[in-house]
N, C-alpha and C positions, 0 to 999 in steps of 0.2 A: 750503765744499767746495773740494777742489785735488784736482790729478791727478798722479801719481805721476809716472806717464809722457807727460808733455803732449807731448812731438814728437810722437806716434801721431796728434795733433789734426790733422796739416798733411794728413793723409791725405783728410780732407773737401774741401780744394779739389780734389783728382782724380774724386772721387764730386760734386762740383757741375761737373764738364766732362762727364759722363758722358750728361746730356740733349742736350745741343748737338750734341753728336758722332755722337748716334745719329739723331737729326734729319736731315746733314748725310749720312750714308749711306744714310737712307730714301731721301733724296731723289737719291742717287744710284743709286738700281738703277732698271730699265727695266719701262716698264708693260704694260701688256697690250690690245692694239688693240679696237675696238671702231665700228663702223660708223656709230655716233651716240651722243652722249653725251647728249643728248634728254630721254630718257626717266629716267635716275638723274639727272639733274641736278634735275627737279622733285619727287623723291621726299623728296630729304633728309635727315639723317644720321640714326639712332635713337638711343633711348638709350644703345643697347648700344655704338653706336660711337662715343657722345660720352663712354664711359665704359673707351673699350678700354685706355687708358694707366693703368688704375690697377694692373695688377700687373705692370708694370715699375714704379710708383712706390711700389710698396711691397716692392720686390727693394734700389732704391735707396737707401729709408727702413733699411730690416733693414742695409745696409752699412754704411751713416751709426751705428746705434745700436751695433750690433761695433764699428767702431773707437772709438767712447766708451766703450764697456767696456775695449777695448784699453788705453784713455790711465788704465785704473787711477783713478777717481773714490774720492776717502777724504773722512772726514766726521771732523774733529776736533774732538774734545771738550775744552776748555783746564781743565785740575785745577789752584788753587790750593792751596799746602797752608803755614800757617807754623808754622815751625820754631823754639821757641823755645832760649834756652841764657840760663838763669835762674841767681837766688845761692838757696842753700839757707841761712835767717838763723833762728838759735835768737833771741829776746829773751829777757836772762835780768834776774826785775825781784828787785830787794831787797823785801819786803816785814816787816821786822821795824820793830818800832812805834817807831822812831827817824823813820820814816820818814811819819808822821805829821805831823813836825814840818814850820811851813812852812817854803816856798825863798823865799827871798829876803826885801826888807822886804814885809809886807801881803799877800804872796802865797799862790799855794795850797796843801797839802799839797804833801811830794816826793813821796809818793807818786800823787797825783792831777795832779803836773803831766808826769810821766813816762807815764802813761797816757794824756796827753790828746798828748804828742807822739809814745808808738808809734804812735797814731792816726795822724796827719796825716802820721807816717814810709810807713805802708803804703798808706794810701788817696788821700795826697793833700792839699795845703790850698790852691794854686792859686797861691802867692805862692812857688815856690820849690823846691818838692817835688813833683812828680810822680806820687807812689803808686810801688808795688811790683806793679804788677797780673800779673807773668810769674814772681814770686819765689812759690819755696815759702817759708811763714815760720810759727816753732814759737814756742811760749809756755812757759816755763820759770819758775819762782818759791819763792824761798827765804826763811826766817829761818834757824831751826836746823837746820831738816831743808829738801834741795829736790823741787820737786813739776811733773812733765811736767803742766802746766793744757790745753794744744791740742799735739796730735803734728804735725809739720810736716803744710802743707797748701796749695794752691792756691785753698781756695776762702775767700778772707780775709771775707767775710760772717759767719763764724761766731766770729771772732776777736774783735769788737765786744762780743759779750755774755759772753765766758770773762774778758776785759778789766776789763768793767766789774766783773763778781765778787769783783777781785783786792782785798781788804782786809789792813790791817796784821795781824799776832796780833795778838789777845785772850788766849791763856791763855801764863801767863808764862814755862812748862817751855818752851814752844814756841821764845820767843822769842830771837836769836841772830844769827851771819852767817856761815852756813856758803859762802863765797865758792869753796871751794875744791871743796867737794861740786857746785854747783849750776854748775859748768863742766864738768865730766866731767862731771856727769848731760848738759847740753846738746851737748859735745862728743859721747857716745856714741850723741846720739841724731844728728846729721850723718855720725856715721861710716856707717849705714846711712841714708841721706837719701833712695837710690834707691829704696827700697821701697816710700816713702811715691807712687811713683809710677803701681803698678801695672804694669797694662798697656801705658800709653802709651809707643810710640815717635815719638813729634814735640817731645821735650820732651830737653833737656840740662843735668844740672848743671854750669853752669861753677865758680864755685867756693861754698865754705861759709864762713860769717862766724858770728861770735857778738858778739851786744850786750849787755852788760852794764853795767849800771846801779843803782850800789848807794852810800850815803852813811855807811856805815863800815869797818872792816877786820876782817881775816875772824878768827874766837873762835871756833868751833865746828867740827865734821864731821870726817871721818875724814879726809882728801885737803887739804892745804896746796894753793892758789893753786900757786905752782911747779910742784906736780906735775899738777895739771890743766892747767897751759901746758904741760908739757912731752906728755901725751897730743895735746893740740891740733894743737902743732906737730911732731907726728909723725903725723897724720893729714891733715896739709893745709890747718889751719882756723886761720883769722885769728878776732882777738879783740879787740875794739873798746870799749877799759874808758871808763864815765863816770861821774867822780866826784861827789855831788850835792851840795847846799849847801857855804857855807865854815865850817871848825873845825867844834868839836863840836856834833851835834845837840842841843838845849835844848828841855825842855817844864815847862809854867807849871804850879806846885802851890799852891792856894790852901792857908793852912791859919789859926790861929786868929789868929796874929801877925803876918800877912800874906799877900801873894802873892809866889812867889819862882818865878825860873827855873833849874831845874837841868839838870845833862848827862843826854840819853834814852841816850847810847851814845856810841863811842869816833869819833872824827873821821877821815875817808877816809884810808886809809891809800894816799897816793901815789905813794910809790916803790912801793908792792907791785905796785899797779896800773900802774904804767910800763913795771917788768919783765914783766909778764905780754904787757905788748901787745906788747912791743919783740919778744919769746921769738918770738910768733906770724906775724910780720909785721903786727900790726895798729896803733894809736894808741893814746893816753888824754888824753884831755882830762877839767878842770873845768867843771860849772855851778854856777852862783852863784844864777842867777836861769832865769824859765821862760824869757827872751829866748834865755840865753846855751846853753840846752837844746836851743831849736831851732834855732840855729845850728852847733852841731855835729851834730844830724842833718843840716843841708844837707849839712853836710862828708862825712860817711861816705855821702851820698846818691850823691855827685858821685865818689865811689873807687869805690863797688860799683853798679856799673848791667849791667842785663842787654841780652842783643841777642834779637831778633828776627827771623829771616829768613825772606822769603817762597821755597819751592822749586815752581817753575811745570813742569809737564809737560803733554803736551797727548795722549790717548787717541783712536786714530787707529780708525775702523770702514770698511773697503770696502765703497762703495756700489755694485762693477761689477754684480751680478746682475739688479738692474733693468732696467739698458741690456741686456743679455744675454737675458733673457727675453723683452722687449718686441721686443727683434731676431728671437726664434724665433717670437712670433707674427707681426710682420708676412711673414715666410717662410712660414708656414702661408698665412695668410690669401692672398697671392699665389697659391700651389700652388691653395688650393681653388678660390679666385673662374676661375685659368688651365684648373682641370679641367670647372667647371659653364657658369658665366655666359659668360665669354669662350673657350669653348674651340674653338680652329678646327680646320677639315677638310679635309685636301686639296684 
């Protein structure tokens, strides 16, 4: 509790001089004679006059609790409230059945090792990474056609099982790299980012990113790469190309005269993916291996980080009417007790 107007408080040392004083004029008025004092001397005082100072001390009490209402008593309430200003991050993954093939020697599918680093990109892995826990982030996934799998979203819990569903094609019409559709598909979906927000106002898009992650060059879709960097970079959106394994993807054909490795598809086309990032303001790095995978997410972790901030205010209630009230009763209660119990008579 505080008081608005705490000078009004100095007003009590004048109301605690206020017994002294009147004391000090009692005893200065003149008494009334009396032939022997004798007889009221063994009488002794009654209740009534061992109790006659209570409604001057409750005229004094009702002064005392006015001027604490006076001095304005507030009762503040402290509101924390945080304020986030978060990235708005499309992942956009390659899923065409090149992507099958594994990364690196021994290692696991690109495409199973690119899933296992969105993970530890948005959640977390303890060693580097931090999570995304204040970032909206959207799930995007191509071959020949590309497919919204998670519409941007804050509540990353649900991105875990849309993730694990993500498999290469199976039917061969399907299969493709339409690099250039599945960037506007993801750019268009940042361009309305705020939506995904609702109602909330405690929350800020600072800026929109796009990750992509794909280990061939784009043969398919209506929209050339180019022209999906250039929607980006007229929309405000960085674009963060990563190229997967090196040279062309290779998978293993048994057949009657042996086993032989052939090319599953056309090998990352780099310069395309340079120009697009450079277009956006973004990067493009190679991975070779899952190491060198998650090392470039540290990198893009440590360029796009969101802020936090705490806005404190404090909800102020006046507490004077209590001291106000309880001042009017002691004022009552004086009045009655001076009209009944102590009332004198000429």
């Amino acid at each position: 509790m505080r008081f608005e107007t705490a000078w009004a408080l100095a007003l009590l040392a004048a109301v605690a001089m206020l017994p002294p004083a009147r004391a000090w004029l009692a005893r200065a008025r003149t008494g009334v004679g009396f032939p022997s004092v004798a007889v009221p001397a063994g009488i002794g005082p009654s209740l009534r006059h061992r109790l006659a100072w209570l409604p001057a001390a409750l005229k004094l009490l009702a002064l005392a609790l006015l001027i604490v209402a006076l001095a304005r008593p507030r009762e503040g309430l402290e509101q924390v409230v945080d304020v986030s200003r978060g990235i708005a991050i499309e992942v956009v993954v390659d899923r065409s059945g090149s992507m099958a093939a594994p990364i690196g020697e021994g290692g696991p599918t690109r495409l199973d090792a690119v899933k296992q680093a969105v993970t530890r990109f948005v959640h977390g892995d303890g060693a580097g990474l931090a999570g995304r826990p204040n970032d909206l982030v959207g799930l995007v996934t191509f071959a020949r056609y590309p497919e919204t799998v998670l519409p941007l979203t804050l509540s990353h819990e649900t991105l875990d099982g849309f993730l694990s569903g993500v498999g290469v094609v199976t039917d061969r019409s399907e299969d493709g790299t339409a690099i250039g559709d599945a960037l506007a598909l993801a750019a268009a979906r940042l361009r309305v980012a705020e939506e995904a927000l609702g109602s909330r106002d405690d929350y800020e898009i600072k800026s929109k990113a796009i990750i992509l992650l794909t280990d061939g060059s784009h043969n398919a879709g209506a929209r050339t790469p180019a022209q999906a960097a250039a929607l980006a970079s007229g929309w405000g959106i960085k674009v963060y190309a990563i190229g997967i394994g090196v040279g062309a993807p290779e998978q293993t054909v048994r057949t009657p005269l042996g086993t032989f490795r052939l090319p599953a598809g056309q090998p990352v086309d780099a310069a395309g993916l340079q120009a697009l990032a450079e277009r956006t303001g973004g990067l493009f790095r190679m991975a070779e291996d899952a190491e060198s995978l998650a090392a470039i997410y540290r990198e893009i972790d440590r360029l796009e980080r969101s802020e936090v901030e705490s806005v404190r205010y404090v909800d102020f209630r006046e507490r004077f009417a209590p001291w106000a009230l309880a001042a009017l009763g002691a004022v009552a209660a004086s009045a009655a007790l001076a009209a009944t119990v102590f009332r004198r008579t000429p």
